[in-house]
C-alpha positions in Angstrom: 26.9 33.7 -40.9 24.0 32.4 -38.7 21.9 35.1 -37.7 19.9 36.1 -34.2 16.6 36.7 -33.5 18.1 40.3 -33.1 19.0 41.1 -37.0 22.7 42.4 -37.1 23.7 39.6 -33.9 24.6 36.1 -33.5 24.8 33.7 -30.5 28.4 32.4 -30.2 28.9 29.2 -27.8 32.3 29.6 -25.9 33.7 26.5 -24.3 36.0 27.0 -21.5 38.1 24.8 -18.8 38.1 26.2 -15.0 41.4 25.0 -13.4 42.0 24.4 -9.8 45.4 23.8 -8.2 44.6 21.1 -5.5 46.4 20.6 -2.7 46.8 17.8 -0.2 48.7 16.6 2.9 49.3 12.7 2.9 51.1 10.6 5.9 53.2 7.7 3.8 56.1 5.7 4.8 59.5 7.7 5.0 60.9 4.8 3.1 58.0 6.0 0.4 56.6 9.0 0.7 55.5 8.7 -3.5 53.0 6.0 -1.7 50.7 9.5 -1.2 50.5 9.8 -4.8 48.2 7.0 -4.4 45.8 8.4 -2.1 45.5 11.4 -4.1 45.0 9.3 -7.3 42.4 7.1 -5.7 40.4 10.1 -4.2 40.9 8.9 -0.9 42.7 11.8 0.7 41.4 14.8 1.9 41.2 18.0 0.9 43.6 20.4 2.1 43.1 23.5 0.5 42.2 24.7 -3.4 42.7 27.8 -5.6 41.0 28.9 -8.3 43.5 29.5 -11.3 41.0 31.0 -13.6 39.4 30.0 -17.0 40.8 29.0 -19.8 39.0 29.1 -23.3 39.2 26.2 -25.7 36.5 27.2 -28.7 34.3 29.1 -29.7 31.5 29.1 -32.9 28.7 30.4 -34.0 25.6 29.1 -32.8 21.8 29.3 -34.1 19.3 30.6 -31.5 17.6 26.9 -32.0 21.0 24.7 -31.9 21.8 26.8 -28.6 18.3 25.9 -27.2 18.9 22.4 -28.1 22.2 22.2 -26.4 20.9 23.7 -23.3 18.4 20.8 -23.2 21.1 18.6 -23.2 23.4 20.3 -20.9 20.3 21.6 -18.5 18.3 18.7 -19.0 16.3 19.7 -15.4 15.0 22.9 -17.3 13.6 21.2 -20.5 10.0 21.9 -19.8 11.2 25.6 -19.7 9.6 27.6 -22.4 12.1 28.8 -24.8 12.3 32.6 -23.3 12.7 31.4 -19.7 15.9 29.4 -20.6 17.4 32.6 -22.6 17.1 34.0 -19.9 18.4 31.6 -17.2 21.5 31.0 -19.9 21.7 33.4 -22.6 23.9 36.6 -22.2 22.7 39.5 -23.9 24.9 42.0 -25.2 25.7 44.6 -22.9 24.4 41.7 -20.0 26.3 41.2 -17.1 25.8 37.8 -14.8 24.6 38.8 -11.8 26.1 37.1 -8.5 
């Protein structure tokens, strides 16, 4: 097992999908009211309200402290000239951290 700068702790990378249910009113045709579908498919309708349905995790894996950093240069790639600390702790999450909103 890949180990942390920490000893007896790893970094483990958790991918997960946040879902939205989307929702839309349309004017179409009476004789085709599917003809909204379109809209909605081609981004051209507006939004008419949106609710969170929460996160979903796909994976998760172990993670060196370096592949992590590397990753966030990739995902983050505005922070790259961030020294190593100050994107741990933009990104990282500590044990026993919580986010703070």
């Amino acid at each position: 097992m890949i180990k942390s700068n920490s000893g007896d702790k790893v970094w483990v990378m958790v991918d997960a999908i946040y879902t939205y249910r989307m929702r839309y009113c349309v004017e179409a045709p009476k004789e085709h009211p599917e003809y909204a579908l379109d809209d909605v498919t081609m981004e051209t309708a507006k939004e008419f309200s949106q609710l969170g349905l929460g996160e979903t995790i796909t994976s998760h894996r172990v993670v060196s402290t370096m592949e992590a950093l590397d990753m966030c240069d990739v995902d983050n790639d505005y922070c790259k000239s961030w020294t190593d600390e100050q994107k741990m702790n933009a990104f990282f999450t500590r044990e026993g951290e919580k986010r703070e909103f």
